[in-house]
C-alpha positions in Angstrom: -29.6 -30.3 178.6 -26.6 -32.6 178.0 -27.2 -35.7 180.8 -25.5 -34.7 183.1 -27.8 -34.7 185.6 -29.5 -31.8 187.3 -29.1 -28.8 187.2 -29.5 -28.4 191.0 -29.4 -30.9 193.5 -27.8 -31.7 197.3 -24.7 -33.3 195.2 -24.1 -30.7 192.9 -20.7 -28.4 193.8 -21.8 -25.3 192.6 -20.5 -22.7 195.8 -17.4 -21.0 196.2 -15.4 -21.4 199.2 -16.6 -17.7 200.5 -20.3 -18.5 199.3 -20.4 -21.9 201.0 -18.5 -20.1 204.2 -20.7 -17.3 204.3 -24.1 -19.8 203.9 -22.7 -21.9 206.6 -22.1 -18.7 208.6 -18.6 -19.4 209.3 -15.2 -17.8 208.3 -13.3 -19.3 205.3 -10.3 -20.2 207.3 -12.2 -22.2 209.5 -14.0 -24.2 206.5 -10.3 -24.6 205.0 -9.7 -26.1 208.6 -12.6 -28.6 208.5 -11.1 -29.9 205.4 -7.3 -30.2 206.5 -8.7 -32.7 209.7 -10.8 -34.7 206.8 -14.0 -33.3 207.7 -15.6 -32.3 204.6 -14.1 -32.7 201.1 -15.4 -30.3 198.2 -15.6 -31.0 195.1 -12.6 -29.3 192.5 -13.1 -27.6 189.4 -11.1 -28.3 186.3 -8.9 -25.3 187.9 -8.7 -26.7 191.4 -11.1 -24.3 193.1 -13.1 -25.7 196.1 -16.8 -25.9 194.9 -19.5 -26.9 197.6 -22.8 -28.5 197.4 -25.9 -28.8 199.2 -24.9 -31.8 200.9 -21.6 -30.0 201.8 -23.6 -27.6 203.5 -26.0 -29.7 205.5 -22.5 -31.4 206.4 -21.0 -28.3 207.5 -24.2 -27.3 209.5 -23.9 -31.1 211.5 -20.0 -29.5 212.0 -21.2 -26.2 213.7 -23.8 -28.4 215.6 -21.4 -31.1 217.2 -18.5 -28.4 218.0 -20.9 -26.2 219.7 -21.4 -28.8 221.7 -17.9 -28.7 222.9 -16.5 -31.5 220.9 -13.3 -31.1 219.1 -12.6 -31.7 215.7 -11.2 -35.3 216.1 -14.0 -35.9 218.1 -16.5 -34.5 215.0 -14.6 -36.8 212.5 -15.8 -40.0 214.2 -19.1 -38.8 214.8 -19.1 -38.0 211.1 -17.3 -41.5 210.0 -19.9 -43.4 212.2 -23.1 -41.3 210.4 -21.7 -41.9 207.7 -21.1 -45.6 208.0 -24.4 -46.2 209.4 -26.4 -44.1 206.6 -24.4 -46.9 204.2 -25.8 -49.9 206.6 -29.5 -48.6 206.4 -29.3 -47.9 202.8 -28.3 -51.6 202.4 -30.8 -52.8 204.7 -33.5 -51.2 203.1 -32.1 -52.5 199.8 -32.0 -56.3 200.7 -35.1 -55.6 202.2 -36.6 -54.4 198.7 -35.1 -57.2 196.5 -36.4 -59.9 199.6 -39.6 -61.8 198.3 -42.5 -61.6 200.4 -43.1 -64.5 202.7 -46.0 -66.9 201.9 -48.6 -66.7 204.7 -50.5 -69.6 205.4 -53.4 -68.1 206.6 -52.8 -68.3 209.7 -53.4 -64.9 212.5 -50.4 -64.4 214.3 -50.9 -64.3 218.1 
């Protein structure tokens, strides 16, 4: 192995547009769509073919999910922006909260 990380892993772009379409159990068109309104963005090979990952899946499943619902795709990329904006807050939280020291009791039982 050569460090650069795994070999397989949610971040890794290793599909092909039709793979990742056909995994996702939609048409290619409409994954090239989801991309044009900002709603996923695939990795590119040296080449500048779309490769997908596992996280680019579970991201296109959330897709299906929310316009099965009826909303439309600007609707989706606020829904999206907003996951994704809150995943970055808790991931923050949780950090602060890691690097916090523990508070000194005093023996006392709360009541």
């Amino acid at each position: 192995m050569s460090g650069d990380g795994p070999v397989h892993g949610p971040d890794r772009a290793v599909y092909a547009i039709s793979v990742a379409a056909e995994l996702a159990g939609i048409a290619v068109q409409t994954l090239r769509l989801y991309e044009q309104h900002g709603l996923i963005t695939p990795a590119r090979s040296a080449g500048g073919t779309r490769r997908y990952s596992g996280a680019d899946l579970a991201r296109l499943e959330r897709i299906s999910e929310l316009s099965k619902q009826g909303i439309n795709l600007a609707g989706i990329g606020r829904i999206l922006e907003l996951e994704d904006d809150n995943a970055v807050l808790t991931a923050e939280r949780d950090q602060l909260r890691a690097d916090a020291p523990e508070p000194e009791s005093d023996g006392r039982v709360a009541g």
